[in-house]
N, C-alpha and C positions, 0 to 999 in steps of 0.2 A: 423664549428665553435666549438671552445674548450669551454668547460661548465669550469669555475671557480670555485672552493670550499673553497678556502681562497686567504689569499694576498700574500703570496709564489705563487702559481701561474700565479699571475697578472706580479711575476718578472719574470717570465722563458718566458712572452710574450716579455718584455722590459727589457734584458741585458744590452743591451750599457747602458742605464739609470739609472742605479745602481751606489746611491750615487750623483748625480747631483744634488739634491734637493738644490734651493736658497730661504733663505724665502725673504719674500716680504719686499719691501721698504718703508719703513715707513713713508708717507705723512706728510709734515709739511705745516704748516702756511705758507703764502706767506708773514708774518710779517715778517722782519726783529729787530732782538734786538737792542733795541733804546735805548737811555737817555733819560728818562721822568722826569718834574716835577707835583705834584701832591700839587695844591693849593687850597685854602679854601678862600671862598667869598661870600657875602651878600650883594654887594654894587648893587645897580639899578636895585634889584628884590623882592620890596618890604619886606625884613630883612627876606626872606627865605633864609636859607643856600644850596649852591651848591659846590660841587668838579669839578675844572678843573683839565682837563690832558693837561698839554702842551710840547711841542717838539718834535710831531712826525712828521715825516719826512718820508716820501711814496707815493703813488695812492690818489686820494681820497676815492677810494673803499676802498685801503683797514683800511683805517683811518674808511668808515663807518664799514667798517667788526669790526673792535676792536672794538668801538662803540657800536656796537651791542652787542658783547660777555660781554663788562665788565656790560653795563645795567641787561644784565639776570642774570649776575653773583651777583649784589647787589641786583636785585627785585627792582630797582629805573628805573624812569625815564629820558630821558638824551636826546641830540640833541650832535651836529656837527655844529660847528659855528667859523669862522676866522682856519682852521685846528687846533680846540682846541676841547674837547670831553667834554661837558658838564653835569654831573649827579646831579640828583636833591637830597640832603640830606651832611650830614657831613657822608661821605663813604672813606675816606682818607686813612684809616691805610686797609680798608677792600681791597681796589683796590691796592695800595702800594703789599701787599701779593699777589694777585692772578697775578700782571704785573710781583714780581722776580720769580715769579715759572715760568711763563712763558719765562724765562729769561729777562728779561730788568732790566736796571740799573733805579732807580727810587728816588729820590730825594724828601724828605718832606719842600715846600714851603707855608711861612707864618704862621700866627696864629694857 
């Protein structure tokens, strides 16, 4: 067994390998970039206000996976109901930002 003392020696063990290094493939979301609208409503929740996301179009998983994300993203709480993502508070302009960074096209609906 050859005793190593730096990384020059590590190449003299692996020639042909010089140079092959691919970096890694950078995991994305199983989301695809959607047209979203992002509405504002208080109607049949007792005059508390809520943001809908409407228009996505996918799994249901992965509708809850957004779901999920945009709730921790606000600190609000939220549901999934009719494949619309429902958060609890006037979080409009906050979700609008964090959906085009994620790339989607996103539309401000209503008041």
């Amino acid at each position: 067994m050859t005793k190593l003392s730096d990384l020059s020696d590590l190449k003299k063990l692996f020639p042909e390998a010089e140079g092959t290094y691919t970096p890694p493939v950078e995991k994305k979301s199983g989301i695809a970039k959607q047209y979203l609208e992002a509405h504002f409503s208080n109607k049949g929740r007792g005059s508390k206000t809520v943001t809908i996301i409407k228009g996505f179009e996918g799994s249901p998983d992965a509708l809850k996976a957004l779901a999920k994300t945009l709730k921790q993203h606000c600190g609000a709480g939220g549901s999934v109901k009719d494949y619309d993502i429902i958060i609890q508070g006037n979080m409009r302009d906050k979700i609008m930002a964090f959906l085009k960074k994620e790339g989607h096209q996103v539309k401000r609906v209503g008041g």
